[in-house]
Residue frames as a rotation matrix with the C-alpha (Angstrom) as fourth column:
UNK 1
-0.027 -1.000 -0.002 17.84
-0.866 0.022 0.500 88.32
-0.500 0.015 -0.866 143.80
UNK 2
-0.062 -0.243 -0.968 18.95
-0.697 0.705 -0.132 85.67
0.715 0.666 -0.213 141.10
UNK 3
0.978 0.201 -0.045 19.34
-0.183 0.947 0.263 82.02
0.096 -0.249 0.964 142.01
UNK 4
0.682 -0.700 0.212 22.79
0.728 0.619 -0.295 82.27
0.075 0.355 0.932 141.02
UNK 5
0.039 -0.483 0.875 23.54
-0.149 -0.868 -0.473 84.68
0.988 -0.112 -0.106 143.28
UNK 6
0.082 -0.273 -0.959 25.09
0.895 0.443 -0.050 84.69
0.438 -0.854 0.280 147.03
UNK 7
0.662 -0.105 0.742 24.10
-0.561 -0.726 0.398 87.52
0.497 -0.680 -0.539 149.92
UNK 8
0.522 0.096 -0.848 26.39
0.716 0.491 0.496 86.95
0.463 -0.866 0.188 152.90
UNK 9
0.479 -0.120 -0.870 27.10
0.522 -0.758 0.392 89.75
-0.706 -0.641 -0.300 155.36
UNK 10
0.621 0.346 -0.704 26.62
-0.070 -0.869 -0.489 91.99
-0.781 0.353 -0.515 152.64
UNK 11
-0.768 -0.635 0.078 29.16
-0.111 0.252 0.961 90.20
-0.630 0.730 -0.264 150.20
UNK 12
0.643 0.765 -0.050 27.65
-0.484 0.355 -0.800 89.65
-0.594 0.538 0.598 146.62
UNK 13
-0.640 -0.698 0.320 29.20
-0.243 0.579 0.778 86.67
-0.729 0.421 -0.540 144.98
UNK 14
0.157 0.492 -0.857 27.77
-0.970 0.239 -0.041 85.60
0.184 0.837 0.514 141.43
UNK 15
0.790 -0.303 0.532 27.32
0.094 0.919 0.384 81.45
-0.605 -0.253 0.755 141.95
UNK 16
-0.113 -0.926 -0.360 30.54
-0.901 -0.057 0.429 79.67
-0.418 0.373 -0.829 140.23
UNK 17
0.729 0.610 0.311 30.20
-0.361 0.729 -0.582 77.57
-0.582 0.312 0.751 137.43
UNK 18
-0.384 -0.900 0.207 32.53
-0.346 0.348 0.871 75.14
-0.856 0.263 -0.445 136.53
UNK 19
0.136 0.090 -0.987 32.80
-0.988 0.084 -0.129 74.20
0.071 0.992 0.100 132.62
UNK 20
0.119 -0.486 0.866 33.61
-0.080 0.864 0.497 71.10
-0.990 -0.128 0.064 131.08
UNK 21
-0.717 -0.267 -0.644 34.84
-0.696 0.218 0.684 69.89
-0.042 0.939 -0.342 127.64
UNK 22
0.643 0.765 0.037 32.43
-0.684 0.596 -0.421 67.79
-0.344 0.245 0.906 125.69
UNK 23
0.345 -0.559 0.754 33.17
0.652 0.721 0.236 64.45
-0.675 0.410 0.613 123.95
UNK 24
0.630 0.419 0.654 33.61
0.751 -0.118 -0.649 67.20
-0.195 0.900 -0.389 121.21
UNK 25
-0.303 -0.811 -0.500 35.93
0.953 -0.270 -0.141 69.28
-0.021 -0.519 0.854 122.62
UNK 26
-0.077 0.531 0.844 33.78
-0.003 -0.846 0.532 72.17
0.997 0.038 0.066 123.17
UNK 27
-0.936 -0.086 -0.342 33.45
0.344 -0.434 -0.833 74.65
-0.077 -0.897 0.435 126.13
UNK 28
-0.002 0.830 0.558 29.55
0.560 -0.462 0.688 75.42
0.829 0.314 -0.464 126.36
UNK 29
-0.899 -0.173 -0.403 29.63
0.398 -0.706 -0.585 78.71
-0.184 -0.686 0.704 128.20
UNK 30
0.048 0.996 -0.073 26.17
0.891 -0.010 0.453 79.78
0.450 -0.087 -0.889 129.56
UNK 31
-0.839 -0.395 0.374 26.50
0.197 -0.861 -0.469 83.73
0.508 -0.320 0.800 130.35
UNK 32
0.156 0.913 0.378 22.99
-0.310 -0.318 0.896 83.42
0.938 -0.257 0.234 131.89
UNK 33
0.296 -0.017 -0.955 24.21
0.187 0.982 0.040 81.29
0.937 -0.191 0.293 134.30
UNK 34
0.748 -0.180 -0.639 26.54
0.642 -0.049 0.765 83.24
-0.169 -0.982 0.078 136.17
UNK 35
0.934 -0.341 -0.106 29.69
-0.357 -0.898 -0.257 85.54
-0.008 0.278 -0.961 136.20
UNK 36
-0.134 -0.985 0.105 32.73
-0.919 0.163 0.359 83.44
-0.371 -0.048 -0.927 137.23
UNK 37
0.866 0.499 0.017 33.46
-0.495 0.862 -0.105 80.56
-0.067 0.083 0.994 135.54
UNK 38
-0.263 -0.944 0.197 36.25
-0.801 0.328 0.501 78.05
-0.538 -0.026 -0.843 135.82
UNK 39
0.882 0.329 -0.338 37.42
-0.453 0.791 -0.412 74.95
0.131 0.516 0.846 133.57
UNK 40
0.368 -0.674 0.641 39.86
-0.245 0.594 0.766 72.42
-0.897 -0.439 0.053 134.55
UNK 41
0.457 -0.111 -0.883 41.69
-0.861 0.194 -0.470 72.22
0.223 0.975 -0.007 130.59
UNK 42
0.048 -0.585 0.809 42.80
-0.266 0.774 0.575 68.42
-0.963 -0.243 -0.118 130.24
UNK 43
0.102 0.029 0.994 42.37
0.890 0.444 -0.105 68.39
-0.445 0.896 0.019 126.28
UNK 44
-0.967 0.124 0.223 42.53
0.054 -0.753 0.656 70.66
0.249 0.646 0.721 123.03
UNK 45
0.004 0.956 0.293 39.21
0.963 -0.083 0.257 72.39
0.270 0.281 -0.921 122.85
UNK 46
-0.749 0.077 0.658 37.41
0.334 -0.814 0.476 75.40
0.572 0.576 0.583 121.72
UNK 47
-0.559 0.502 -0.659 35.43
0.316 -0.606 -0.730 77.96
-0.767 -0.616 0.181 124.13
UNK 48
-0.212 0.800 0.561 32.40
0.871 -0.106 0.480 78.18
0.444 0.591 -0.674 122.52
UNK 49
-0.612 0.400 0.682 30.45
-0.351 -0.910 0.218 81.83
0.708 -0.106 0.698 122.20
UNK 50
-0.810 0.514 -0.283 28.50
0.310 -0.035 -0.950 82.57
-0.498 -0.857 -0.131 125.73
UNK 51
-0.489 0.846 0.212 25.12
0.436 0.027 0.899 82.47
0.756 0.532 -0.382 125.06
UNK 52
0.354 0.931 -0.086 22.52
0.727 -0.216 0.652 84.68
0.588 -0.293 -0.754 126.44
UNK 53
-0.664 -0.599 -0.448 24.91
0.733 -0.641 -0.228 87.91
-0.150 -0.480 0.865 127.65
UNK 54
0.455 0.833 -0.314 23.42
0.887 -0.454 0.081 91.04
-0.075 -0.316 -0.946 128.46
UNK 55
0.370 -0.686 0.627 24.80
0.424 -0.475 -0.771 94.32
0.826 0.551 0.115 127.37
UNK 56
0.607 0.147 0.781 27.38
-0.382 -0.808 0.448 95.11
0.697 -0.570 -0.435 130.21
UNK 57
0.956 0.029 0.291 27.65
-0.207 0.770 0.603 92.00
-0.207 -0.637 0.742 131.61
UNK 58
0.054 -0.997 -0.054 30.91
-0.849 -0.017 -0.528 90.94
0.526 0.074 -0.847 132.94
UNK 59
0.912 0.198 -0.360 32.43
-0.254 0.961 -0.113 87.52
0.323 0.194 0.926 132.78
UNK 60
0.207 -0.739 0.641 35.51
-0.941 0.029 0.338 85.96
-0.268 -0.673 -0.690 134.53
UNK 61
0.748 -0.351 -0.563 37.63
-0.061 0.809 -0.585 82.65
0.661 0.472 0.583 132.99
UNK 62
0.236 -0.825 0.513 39.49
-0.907 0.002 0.420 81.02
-0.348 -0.565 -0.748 135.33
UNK 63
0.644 0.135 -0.753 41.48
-0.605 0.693 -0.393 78.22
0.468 0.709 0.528 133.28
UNK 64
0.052 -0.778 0.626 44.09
-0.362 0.570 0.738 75.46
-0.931 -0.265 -0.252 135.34
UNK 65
0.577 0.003 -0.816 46.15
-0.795 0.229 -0.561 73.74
0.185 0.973 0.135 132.67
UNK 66
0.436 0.323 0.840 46.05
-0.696 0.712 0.088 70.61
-0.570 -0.623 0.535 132.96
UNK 67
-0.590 -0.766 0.256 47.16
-0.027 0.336 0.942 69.79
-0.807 0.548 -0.219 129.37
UNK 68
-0.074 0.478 0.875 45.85
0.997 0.030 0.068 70.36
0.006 0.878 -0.479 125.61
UNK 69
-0.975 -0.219 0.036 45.22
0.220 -0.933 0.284 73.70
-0.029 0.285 0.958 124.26
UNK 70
0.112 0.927 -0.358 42.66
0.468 -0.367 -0.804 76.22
-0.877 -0.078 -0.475 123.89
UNK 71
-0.727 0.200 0.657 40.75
0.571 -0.355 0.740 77.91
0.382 0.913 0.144 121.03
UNK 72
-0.802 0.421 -0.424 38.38
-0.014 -0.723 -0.691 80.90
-0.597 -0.548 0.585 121.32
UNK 73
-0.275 0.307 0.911 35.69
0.957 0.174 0.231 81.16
-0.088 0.936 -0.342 119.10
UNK 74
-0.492 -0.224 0.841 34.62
0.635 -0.754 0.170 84.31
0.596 0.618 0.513 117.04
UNK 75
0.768 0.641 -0.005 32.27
0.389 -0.460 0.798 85.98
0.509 -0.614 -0.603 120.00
UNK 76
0.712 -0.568 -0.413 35.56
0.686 0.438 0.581 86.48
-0.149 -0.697 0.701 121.60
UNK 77
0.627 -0.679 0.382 37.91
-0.090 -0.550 -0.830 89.93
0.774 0.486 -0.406 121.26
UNK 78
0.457 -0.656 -0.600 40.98
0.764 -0.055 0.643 90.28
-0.455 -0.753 0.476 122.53
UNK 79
0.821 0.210 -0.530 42.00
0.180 -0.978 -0.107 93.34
-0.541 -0.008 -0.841 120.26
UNK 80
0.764 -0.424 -0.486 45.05
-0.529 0.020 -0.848 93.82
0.370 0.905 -0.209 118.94
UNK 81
0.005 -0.806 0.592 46.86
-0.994 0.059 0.088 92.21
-0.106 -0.589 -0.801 121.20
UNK 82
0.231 0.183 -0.955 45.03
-0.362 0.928 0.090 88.50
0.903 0.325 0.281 120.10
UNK 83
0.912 0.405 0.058 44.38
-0.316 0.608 0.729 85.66
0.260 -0.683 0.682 122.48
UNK 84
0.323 -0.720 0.614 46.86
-0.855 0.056 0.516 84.98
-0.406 -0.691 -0.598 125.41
UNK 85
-0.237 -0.468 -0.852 49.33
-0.237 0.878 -0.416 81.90
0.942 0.103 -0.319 125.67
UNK 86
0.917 0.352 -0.186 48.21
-0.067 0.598 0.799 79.74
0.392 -0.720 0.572 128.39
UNK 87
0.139 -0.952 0.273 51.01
-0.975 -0.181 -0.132 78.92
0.175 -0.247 -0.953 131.15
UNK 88
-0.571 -0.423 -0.704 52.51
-0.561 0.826 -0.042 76.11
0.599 0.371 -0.709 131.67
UNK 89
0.232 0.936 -0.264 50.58
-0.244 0.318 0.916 73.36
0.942 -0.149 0.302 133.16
UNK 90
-0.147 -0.110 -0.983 49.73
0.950 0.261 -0.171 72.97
0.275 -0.959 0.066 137.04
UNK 91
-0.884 0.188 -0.428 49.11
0.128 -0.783 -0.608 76.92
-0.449 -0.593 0.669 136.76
UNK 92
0.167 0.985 0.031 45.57
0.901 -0.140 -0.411 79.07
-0.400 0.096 -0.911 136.62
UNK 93
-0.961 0.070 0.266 45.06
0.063 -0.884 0.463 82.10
0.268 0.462 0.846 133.99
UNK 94
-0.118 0.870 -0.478 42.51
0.718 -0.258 -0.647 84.51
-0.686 -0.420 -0.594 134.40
UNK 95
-0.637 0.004 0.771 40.12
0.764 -0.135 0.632 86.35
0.107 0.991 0.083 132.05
UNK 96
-0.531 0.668 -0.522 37.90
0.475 -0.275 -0.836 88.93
-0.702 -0.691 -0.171 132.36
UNK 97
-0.638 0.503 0.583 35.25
0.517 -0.282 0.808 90.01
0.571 0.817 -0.080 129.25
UNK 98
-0.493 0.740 -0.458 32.66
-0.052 -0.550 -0.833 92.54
-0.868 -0.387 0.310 129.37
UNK 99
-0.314 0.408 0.858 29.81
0.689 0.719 -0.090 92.51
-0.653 0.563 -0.507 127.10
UNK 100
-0.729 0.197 -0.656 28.93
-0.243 -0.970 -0.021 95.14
-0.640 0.144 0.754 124.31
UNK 101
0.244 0.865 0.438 25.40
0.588 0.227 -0.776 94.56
-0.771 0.447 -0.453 122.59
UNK 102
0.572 0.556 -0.604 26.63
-0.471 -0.380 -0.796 96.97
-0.672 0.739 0.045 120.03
UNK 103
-0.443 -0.519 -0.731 29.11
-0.896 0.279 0.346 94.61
0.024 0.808 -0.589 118.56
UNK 104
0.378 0.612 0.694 26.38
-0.364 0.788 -0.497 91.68
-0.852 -0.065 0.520 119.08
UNK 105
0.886 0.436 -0.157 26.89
-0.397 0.537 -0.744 90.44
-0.240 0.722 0.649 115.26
UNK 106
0.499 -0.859 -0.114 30.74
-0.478 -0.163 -0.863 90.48
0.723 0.485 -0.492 115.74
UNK 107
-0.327 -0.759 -0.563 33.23
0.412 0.422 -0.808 89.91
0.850 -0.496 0.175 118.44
UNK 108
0.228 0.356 0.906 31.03
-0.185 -0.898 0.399 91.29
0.956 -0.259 -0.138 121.30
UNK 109
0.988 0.124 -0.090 32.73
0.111 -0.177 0.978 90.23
0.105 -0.976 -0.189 124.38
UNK 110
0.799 -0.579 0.162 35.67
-0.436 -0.743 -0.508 92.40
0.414 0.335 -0.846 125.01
UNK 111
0.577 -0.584 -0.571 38.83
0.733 0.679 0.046 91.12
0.360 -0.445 0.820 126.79
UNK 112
0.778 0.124 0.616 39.39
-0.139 -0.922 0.362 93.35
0.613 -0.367 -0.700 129.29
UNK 113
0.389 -0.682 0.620 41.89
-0.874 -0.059 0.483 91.86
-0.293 -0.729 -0.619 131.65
UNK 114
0.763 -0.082 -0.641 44.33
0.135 0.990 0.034 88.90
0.632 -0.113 0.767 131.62
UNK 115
0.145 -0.670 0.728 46.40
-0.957 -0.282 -0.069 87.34
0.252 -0.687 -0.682 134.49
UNK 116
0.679 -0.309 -0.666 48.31
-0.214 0.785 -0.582 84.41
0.703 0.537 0.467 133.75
UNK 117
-0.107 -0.831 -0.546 50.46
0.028 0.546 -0.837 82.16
0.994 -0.105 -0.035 136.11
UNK 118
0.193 0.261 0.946 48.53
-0.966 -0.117 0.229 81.74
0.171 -0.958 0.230 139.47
């Protein structure tokens, strides 16, 4: 079993890994890392492409808005529907991506779920 994984009476939890915004306003999102991540948004910045995904692999964004906006970058589909509107701040959106290795050179995590105003 991973490091960055939790057994308990027979739950599996993936660990939880909280983001942060550089001085740069980047989101460095490590898909090796884990499955759920959360980021506290308090500025503009741009969700950088998860590095190291695995074809299959499913990812979870939980965002509070705190204030500033978000950008996806190009690793990122949301289909035809295009990236959500954040709610208003003081609430949490959720994301959920899955990974496809055949669109590796394109837009290969999918956007599979959103749920917006927790």
């Amino acid at each position: 079993m991973s490091a960055h994984t939790t057994i308990t009476a027979g739950v599996v939890a993936p660990a939880v890994v909280t983001l942060t915004i550089s001085s740069t306003g980047t989101v460095a999102v490590g898909a090796g890392l884990g499955n759920d991540f959360r980021l506290n948004l308090t500025k503009a910045a741009m969700m950088s492409n998860p590095a190291g995904g695995v074809d299959g692999q499913r990812i979870t964004v939980q965002i509070t808005h705190s204030g500033g906006s978000l950008l996806w970058d190009s690793h990122y589909n949301f289909g035809t529907a295009g990236a959500p509107t954040l709610s208003a701040t003081g609430k949490t959106d959720v994301l959920g991506f899955v990974y496809n290795a055949a669109l590796a050179a394109t837009s290969p995590w999918l956007c599979v779920g959103v749920a917006l105003g927790f």
